[in-house]
C-alpha atoms as one frame of an Amber mdcrd trajectory, in Angstrom:
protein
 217.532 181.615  17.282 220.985 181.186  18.699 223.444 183.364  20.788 225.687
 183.440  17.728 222.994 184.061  15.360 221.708 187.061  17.440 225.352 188.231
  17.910 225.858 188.020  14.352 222.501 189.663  13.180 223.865 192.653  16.091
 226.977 192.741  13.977 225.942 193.230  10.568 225.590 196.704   9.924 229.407
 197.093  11.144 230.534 195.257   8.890 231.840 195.850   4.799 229.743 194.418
   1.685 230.696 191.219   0.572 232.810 189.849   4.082 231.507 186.499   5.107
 232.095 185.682   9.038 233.602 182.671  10.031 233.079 183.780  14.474 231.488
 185.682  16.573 232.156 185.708  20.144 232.249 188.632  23.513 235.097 189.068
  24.935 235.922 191.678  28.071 238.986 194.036  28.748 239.987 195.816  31.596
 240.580 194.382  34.895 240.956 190.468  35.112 237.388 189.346  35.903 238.627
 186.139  37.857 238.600 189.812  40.656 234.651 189.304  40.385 234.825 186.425
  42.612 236.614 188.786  45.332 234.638 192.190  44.451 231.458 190.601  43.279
 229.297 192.189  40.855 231.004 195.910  41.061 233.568 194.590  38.973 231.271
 195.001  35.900 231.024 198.942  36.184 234.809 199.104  35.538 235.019 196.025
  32.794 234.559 197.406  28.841 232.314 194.858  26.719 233.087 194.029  23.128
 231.896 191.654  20.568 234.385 189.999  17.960 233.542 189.409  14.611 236.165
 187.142  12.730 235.184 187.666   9.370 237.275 186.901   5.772 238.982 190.271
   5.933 239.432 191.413   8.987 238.574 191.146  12.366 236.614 193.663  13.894
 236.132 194.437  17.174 232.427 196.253  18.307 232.566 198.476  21.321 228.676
 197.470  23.085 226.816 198.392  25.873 227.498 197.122  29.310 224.180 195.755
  30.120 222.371 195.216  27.254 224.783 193.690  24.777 223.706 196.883  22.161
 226.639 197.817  20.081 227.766 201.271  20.461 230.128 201.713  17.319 233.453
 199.719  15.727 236.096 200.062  18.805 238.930 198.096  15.833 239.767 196.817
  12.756 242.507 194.405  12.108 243.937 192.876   9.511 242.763 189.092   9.516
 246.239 187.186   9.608 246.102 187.282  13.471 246.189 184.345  15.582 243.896
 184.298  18.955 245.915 180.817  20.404 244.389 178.545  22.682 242.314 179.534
  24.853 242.049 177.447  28.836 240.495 178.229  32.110 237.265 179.981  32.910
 238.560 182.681  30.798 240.853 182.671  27.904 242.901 185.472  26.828 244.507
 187.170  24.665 246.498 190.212  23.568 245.422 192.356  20.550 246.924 195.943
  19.841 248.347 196.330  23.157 244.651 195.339  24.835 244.344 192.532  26.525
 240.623 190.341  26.281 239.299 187.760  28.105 236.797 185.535  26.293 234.605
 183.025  28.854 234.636 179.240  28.100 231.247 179.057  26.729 233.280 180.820
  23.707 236.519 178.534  23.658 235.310 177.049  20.525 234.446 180.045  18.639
 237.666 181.423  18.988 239.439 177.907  18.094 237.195 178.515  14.393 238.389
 181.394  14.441 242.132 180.471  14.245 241.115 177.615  12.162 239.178 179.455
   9.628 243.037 180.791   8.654 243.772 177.643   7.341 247.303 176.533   9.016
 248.645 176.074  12.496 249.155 178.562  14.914 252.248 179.753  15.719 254.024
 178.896  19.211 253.087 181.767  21.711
């Protein structure tokens, strides 16, 4: 089974009858973790772990576990017509209701079908 297959099976009972998903992907908030390469692991205690779920009507954002990946509840819902933009460097980001995420480039491309799954271009940041 895949990572996005497990994340998405993790997801499921957050989410409302009937939405398809079109991405799933983790993405971090708090600190900038490009700081783990000066503070080493003891960045993680202060870094908040969530998993995005990009679905038809919304995107919702899961509040999980720092070292297990279990999710703890539904941190957000958003209404679907928002653009992530491209995403570069070890970790992309991105602002969403005044948060700020950071998704690691292993997930680039989730994110890109994300904005894609929308069905026109993004617009210029």
């Amino acid at each position: 089974m895949s990572i996005r297959s497990k994340l998405e099976k993790r997801a499921a009972p957050y989410l409302q009858s009937g939405e398809r998903v079109h991405a799933v992907f983790p993405a971090l908030s708090g600190p900038s973790p490009y700081w783990m390469f000066v503070t080493g692991s003891l960045l993680s205690l202060v870094l908040n772990y969530h998993l995005f779920v990009v679905t038809d009507q919304a995107i919702v954002v899961l509040d999980t576990s720092k070292f297990h990946g279990r999710v703890k509840g539904v941190g957000l819902r958003h209404p679907r017509n928002f653009y992530f933009g491209e995403m570069t460097g070890l970790y992309g980001s991105f602002v969403l209701e005044d948060t700020k995420y950071f998704v690691h480039r292993r997930f680039h491309k989730d994110v890109a079908a994300a904005d894609a799954a929308l069905g026109r271009p993004a617009p210029a940041r």
